[in-house]
MMTF fields as JSON, N, C-alpha, C and O atoms, coordinates in Angstrom:
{
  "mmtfVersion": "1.0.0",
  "mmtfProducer": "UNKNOWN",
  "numBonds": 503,
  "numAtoms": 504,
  "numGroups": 126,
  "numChains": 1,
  "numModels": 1,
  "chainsPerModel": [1],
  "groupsPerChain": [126],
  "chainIdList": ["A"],
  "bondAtomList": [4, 2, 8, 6, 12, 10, 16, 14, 20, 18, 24, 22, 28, 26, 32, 30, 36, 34, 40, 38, 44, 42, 48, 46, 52, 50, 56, 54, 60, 58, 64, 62, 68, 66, 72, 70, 76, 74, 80, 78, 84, 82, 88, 86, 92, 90, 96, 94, 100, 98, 104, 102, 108, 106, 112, 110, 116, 114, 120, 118, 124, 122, 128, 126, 132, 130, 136, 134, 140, 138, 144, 142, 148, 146, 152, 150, 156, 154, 160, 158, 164, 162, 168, 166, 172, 170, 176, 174, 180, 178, 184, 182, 188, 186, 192, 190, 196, 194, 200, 198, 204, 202, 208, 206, 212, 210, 216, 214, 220, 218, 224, 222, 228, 226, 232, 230, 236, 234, 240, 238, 244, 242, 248, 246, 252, 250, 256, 254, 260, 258, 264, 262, 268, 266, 272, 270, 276, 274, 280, 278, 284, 282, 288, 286, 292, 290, 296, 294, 300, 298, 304, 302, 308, 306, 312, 310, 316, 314, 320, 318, 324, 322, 328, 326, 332, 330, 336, 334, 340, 338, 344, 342, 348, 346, 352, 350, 356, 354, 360, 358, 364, 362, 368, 366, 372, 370, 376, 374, 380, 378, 384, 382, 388, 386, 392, 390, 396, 394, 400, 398, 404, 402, 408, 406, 412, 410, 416, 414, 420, 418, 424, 422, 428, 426, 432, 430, 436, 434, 440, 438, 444, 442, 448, 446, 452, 450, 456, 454, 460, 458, 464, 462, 468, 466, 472, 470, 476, 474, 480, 478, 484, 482, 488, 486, 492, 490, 496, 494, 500, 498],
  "bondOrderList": [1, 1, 1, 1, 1, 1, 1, 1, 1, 1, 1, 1, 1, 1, 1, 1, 1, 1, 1, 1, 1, 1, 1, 1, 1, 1, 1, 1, 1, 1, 1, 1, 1, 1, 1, 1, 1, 1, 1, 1, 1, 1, 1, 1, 1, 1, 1, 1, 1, 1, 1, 1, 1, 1, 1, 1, 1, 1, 1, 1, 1, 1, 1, 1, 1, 1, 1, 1, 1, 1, 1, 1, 1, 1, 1, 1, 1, 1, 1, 1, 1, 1, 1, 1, 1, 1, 1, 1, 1, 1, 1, 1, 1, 1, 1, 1, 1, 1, 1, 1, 1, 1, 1, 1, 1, 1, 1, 1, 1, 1, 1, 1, 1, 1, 1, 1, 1, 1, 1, 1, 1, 1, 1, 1, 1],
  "groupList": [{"groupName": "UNK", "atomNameList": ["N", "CA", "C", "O"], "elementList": ["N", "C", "C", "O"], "formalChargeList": [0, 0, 0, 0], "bondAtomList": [1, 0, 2, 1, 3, 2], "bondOrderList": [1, 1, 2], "singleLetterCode": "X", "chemCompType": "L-PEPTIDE LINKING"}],
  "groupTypeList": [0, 0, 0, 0, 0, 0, 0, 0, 0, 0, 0, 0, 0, 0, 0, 0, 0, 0, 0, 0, 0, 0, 0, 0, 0, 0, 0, 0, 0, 0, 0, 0, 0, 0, 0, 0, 0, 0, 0, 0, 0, 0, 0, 0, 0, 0, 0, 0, 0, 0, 0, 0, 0, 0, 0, 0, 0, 0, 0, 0, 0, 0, 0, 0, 0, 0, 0, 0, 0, 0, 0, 0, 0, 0, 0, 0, 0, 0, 0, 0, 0, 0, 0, 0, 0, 0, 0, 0, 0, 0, 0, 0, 0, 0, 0, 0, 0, 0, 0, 0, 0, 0, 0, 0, 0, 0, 0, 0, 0, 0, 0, 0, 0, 0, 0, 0, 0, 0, 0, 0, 0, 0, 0, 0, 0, 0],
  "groupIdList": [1, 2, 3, 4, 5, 6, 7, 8, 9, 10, 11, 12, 13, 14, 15, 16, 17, 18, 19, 20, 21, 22, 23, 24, 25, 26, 27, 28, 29, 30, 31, 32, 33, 34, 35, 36, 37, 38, 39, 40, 41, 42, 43, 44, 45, 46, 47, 48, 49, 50, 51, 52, 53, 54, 55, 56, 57, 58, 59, 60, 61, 62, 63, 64, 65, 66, 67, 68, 69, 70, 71, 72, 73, 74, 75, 76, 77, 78, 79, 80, 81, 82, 83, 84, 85, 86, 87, 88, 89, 90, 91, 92, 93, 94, 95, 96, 97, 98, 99, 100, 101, 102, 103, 104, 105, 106, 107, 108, 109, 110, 111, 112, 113, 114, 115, 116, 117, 118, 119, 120, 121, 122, 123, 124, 125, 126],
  "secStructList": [7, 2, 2, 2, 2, 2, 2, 2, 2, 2, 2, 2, 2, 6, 7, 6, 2, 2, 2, 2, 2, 2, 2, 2, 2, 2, 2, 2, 2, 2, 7, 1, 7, 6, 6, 2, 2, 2, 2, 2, 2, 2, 2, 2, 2, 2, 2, 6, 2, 2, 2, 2, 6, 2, 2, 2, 2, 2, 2, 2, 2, 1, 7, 7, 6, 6, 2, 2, 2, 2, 2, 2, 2, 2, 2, 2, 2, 2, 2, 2, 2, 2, 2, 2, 2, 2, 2, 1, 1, 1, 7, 7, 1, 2, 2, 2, 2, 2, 2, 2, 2, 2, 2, 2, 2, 2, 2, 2, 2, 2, 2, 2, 2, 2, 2, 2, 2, 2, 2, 2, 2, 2, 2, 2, 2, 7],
  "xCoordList": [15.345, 14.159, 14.182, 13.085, 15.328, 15.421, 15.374, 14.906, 15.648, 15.564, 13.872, 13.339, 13.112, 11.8, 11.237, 10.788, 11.278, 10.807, 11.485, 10.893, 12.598, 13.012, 12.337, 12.135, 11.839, 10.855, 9.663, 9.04, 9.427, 7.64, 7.997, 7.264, 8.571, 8.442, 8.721, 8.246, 10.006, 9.846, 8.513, 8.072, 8.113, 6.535, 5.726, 5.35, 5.427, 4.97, 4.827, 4.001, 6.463, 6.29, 6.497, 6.217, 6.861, 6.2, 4.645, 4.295, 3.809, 2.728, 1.592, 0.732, 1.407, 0.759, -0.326, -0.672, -1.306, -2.644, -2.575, -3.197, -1.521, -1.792, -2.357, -3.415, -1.163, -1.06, -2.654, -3.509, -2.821, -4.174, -5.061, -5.764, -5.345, -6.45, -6.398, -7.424, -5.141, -4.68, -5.37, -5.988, -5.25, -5.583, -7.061, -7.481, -7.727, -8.684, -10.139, -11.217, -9.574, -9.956, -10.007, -10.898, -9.006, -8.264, -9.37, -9.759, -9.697, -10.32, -11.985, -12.74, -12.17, -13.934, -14.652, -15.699, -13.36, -13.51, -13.851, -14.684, -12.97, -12.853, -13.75, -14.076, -14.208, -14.89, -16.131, -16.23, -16.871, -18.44, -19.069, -20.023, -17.859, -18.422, -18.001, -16.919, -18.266, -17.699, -17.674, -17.345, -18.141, -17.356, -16.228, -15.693, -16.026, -14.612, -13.752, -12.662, -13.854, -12.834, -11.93, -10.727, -12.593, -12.059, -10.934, -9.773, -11.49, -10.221, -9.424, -8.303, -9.323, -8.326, -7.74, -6.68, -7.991, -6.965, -5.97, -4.997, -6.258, -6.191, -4.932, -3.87, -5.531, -3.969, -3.086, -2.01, -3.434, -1.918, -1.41, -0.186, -2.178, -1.762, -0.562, 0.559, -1.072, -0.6, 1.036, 1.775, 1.533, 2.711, 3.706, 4.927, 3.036, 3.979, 3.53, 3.857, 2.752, 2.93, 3.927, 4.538, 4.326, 5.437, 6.395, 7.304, 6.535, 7.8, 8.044, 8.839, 6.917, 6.418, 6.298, 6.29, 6.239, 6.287, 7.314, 7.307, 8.392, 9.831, 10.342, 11.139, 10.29, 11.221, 10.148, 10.549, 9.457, 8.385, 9.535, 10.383, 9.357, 10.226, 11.689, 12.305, 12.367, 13.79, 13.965, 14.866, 12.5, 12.733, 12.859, 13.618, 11.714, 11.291, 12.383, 12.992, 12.641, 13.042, 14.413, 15.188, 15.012, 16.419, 16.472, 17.478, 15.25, 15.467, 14.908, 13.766, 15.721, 15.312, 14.278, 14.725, 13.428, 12.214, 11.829, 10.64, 12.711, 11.895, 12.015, 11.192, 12.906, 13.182, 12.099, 11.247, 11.736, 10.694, 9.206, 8.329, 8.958, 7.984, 7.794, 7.167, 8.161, 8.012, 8.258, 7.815, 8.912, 8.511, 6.972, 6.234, 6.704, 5.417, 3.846, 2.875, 4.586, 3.805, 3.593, 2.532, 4.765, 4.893, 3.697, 2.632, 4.704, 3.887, 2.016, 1.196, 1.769, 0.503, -0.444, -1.422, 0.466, 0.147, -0.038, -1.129, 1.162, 1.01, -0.043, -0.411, -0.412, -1.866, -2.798, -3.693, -3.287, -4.548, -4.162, -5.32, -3.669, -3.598, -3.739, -4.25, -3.279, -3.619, -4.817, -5.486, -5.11, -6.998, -7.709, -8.482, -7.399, -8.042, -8.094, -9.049, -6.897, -6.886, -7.604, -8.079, -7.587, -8.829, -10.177, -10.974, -10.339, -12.13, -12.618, -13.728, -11.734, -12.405, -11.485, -10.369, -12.181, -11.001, -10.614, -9.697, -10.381, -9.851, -9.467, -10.322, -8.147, -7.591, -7.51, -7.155, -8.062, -7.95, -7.4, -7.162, -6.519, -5.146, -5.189, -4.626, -5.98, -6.489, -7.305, -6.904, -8.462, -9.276, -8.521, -8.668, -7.475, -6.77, -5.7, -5.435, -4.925, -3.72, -4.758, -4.636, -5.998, -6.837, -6.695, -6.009, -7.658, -7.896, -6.467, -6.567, -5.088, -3.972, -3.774, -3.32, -3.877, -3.48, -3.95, -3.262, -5.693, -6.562, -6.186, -6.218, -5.948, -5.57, -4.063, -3.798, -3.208, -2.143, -2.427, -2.034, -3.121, -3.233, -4.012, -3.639, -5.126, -5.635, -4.388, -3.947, -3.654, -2.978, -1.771, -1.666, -1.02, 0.02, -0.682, -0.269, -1.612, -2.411, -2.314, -1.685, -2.921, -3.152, -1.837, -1.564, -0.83, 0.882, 1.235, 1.427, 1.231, 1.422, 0.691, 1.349, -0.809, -1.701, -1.0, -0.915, -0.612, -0.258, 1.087, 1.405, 2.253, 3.122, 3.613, 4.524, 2.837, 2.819, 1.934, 2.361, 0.895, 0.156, 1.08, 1.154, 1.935, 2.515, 3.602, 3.755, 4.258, 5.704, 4.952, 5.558, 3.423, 2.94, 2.643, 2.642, 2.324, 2.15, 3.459, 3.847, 3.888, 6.331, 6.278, 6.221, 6.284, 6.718, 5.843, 6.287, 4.529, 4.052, 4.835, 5.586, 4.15, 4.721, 6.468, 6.696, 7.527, 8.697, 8.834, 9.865],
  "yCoordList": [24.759, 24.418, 22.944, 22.386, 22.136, 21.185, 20.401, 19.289, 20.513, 19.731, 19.646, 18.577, 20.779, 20.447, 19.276, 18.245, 19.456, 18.498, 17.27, 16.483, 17.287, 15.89, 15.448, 14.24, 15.95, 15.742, 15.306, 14.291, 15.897, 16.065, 14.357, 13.373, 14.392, 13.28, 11.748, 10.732, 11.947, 11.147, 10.523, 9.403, 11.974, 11.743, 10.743, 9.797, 11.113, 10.332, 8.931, 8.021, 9.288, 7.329, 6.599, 5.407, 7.184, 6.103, 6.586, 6.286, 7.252, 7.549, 7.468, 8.339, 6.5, 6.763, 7.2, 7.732, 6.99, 7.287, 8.791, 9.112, 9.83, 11.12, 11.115, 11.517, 10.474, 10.803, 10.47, 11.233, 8.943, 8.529, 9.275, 9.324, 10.02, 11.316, 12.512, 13.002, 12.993, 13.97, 13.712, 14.598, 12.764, 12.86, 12.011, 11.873, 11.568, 10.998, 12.651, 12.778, 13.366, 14.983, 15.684, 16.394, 15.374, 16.68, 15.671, 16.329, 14.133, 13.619, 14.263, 14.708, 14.123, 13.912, 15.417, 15.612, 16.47, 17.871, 18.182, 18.986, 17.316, 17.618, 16.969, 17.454, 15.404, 14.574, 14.491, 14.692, 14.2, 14.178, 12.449, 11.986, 11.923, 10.323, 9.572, 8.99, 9.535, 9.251, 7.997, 7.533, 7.596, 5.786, 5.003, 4.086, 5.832, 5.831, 6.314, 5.744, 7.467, 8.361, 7.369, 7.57, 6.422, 5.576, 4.828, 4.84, 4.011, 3.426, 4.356, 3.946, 5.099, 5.631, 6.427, 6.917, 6.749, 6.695, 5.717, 6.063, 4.607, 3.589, 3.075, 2.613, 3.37, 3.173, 3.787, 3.325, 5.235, 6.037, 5.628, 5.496, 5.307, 4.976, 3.807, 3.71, 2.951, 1.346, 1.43, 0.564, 2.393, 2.745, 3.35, 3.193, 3.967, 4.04, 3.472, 4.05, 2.319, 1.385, 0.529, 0.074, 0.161, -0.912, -0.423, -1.203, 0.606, 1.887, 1.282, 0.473, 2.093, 2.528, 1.002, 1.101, -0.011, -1.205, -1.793, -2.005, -2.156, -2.124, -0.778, -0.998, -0.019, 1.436, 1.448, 2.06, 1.002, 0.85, -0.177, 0.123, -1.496, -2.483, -2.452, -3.098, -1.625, -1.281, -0.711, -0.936, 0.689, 1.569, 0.951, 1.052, 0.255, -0.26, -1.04, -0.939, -1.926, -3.851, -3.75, -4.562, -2.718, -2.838, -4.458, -4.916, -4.701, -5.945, -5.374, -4.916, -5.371, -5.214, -5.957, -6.591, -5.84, -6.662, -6.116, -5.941, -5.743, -4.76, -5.66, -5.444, -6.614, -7.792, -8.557, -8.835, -9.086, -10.155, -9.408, -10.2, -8.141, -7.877, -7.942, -8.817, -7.34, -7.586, -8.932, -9.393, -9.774, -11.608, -12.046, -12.661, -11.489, -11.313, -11.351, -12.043, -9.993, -9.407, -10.114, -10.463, -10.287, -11.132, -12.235, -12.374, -13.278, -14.396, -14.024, -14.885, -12.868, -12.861, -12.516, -13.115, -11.052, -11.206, -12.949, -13.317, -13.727, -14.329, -15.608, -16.274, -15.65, -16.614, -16.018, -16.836, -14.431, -13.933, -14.272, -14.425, -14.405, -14.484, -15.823, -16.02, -16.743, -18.174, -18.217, -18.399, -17.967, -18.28, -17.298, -17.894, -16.097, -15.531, -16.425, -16.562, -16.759, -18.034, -19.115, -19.687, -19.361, -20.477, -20.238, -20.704, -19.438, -18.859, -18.282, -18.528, -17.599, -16.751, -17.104, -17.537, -16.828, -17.797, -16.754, -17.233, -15.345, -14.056, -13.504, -13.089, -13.541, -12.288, -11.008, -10.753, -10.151, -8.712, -8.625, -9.42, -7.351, -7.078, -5.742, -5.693, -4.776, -3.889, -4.268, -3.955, -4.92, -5.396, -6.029, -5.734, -7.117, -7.941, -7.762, -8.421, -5.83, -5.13, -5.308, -6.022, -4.251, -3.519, -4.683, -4.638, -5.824, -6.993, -6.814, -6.397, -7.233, -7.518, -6.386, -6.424, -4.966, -3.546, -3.326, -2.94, -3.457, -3.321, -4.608, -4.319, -5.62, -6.85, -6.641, -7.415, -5.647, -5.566, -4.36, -4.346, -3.49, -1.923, -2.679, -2.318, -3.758, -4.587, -4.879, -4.285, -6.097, -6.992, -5.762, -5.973, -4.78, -4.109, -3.288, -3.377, -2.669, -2.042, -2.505, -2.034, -3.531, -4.769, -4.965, -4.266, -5.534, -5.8, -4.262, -4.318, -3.019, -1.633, -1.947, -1.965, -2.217, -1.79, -2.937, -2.724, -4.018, -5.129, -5.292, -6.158, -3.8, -4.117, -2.839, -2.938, -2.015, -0.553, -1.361, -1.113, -2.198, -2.638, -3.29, -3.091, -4.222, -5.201, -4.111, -4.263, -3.165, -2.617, -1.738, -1.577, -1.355, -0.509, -0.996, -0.412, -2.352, -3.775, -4.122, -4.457, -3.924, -5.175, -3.337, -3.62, -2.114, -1.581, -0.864, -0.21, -1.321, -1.084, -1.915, -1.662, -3.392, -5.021, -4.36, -4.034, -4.342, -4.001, -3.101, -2.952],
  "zCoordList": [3.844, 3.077, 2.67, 2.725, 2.233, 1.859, 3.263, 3.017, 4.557, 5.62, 5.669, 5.965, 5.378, 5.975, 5.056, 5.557, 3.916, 2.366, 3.175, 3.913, 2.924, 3.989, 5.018, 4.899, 6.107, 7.44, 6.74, 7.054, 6.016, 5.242, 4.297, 4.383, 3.925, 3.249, 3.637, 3.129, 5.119, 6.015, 6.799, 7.054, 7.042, 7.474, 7.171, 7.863, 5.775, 4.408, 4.425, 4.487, 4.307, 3.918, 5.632, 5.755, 6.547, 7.72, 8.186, 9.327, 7.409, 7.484, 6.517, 6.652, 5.473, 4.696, 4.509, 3.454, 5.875, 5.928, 5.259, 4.246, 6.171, 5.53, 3.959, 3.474, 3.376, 1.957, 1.718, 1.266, 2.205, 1.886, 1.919, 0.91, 2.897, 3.407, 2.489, 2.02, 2.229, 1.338, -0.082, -0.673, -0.439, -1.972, -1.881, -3.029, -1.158, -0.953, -0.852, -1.433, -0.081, 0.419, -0.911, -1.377, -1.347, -2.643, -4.139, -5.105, -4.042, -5.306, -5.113, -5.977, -3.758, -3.25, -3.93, -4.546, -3.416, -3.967, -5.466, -5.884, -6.218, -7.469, -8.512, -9.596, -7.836, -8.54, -7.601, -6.391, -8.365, -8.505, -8.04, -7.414, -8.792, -8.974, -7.296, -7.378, -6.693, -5.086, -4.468, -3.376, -5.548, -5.665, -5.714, -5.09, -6.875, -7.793, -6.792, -6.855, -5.546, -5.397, -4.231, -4.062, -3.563, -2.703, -3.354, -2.945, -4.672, -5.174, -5.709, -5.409, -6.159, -6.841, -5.689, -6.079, -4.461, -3.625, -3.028, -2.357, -3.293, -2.856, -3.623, -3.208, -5.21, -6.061, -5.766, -5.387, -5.911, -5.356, -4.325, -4.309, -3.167, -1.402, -1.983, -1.483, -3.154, -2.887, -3.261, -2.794, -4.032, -4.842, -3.347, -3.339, -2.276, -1.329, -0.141, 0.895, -0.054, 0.685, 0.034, 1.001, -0.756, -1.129, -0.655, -0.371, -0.456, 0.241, 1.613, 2.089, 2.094, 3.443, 4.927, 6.154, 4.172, 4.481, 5.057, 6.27, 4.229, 4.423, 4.857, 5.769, 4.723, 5.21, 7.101, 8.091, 7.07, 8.82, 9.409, 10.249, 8.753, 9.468, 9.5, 10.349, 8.483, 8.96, 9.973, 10.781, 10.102, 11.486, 12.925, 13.889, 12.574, 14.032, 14.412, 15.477, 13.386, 13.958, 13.496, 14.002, 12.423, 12.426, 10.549, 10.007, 10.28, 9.176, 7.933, 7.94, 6.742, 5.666, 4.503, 3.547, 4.657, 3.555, 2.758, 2.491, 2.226, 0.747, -0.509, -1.398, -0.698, -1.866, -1.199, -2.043, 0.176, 0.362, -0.244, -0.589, -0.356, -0.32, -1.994, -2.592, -2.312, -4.356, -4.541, -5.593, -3.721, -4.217, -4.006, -4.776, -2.605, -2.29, -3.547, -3.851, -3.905, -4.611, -5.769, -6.287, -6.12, -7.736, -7.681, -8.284, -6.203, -5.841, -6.102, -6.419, -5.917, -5.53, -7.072, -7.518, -7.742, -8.977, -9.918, -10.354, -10.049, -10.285, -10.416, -11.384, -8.764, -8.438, -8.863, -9.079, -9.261, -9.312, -10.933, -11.32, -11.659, -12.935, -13.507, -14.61, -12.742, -12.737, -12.965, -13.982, -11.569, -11.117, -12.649, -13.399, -12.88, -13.698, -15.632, -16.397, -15.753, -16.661, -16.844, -17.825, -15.202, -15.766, -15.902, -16.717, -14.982, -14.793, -16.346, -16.818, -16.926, -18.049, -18.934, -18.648, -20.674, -21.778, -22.007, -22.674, -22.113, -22.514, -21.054, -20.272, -20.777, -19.69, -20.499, -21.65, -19.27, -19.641, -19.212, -18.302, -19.513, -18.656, -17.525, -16.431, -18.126, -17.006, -16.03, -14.91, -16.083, -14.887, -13.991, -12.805, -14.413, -13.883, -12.664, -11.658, -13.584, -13.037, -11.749, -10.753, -12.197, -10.899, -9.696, -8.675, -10.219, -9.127, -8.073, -6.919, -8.746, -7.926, -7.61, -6.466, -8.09, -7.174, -6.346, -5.401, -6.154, -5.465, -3.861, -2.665, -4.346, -3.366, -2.508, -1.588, -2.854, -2.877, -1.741, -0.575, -2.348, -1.144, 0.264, 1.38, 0.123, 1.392, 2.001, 2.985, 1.207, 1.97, 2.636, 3.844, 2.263, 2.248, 3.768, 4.924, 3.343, 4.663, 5.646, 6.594, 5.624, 6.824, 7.02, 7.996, 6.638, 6.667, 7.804, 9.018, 6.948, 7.858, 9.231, 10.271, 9.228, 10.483, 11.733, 12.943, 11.064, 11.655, 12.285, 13.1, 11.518, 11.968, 13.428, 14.25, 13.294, 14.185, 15.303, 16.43, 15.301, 16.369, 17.183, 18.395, 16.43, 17.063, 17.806, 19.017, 17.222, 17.665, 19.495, 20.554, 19.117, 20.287, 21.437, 22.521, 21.142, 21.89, 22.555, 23.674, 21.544, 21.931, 22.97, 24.166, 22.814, 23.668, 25.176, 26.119, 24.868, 26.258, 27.302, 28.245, 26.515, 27.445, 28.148, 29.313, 26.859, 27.706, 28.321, 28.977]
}
């Protein structure tokens, strides 16, 4: 029983779309508001893409980036908070989280979509 949870969760995190679909399916059902239900899949998705990212490129390529990727991130929090400093004289701190969570599940996505394209590409060619 514990080997399958293991498989299933392997799955997971070199798969996030599932999860994405999973709780994206399971919000649309429950909630009414169907606006909302995109991002807030999107948050959950973003918590195991930071995973799923580095644990992809160890698989494939054999290199660990899981410290480059939270410098990344920092780096990135950090500039949206800048820019948000100067634009407006009061930072909010929730709108703000959102902006960089929300920017973070793009860029992290794109990082995933970008790095399975390239590996399907590196192994037709060889």
């Amino acid at each position: 029983m514990i080997y399958i949870w293991s498989i299933i969760l392997q799955v997971i995190l070199l798969c996030p779309i599932i999860l994405f679909t999973l709780i994206y399916s399971l919000f649309r059902k429950l909630s009414k508001k169907s606006p909302k239900v995109f991002g807030r899949a999107a948050d959950l998705t973003t918590f195991l893409l930071f995973f799923s990212v580095p644990e992809s490129v160890q698989f494939l390529w054999g290199y660990d980036i899981g410290f480059i990727t939270f410098i990344v991130a920092v780096v990135i929090a950090i500039i949206f908070t800048i820019i948000e400093w100067r634009t407006t004289k009061e930072i909010e701190v929730l709108p703000l989280f959102r902006k960089i969570w929300r920017f973070l599940f793009l860029a992290l996505t794109i990082t995933y979509v970008v790095i399975w394209s390239t590996t399907i590409v590196q192994r037709i060619i060889l």
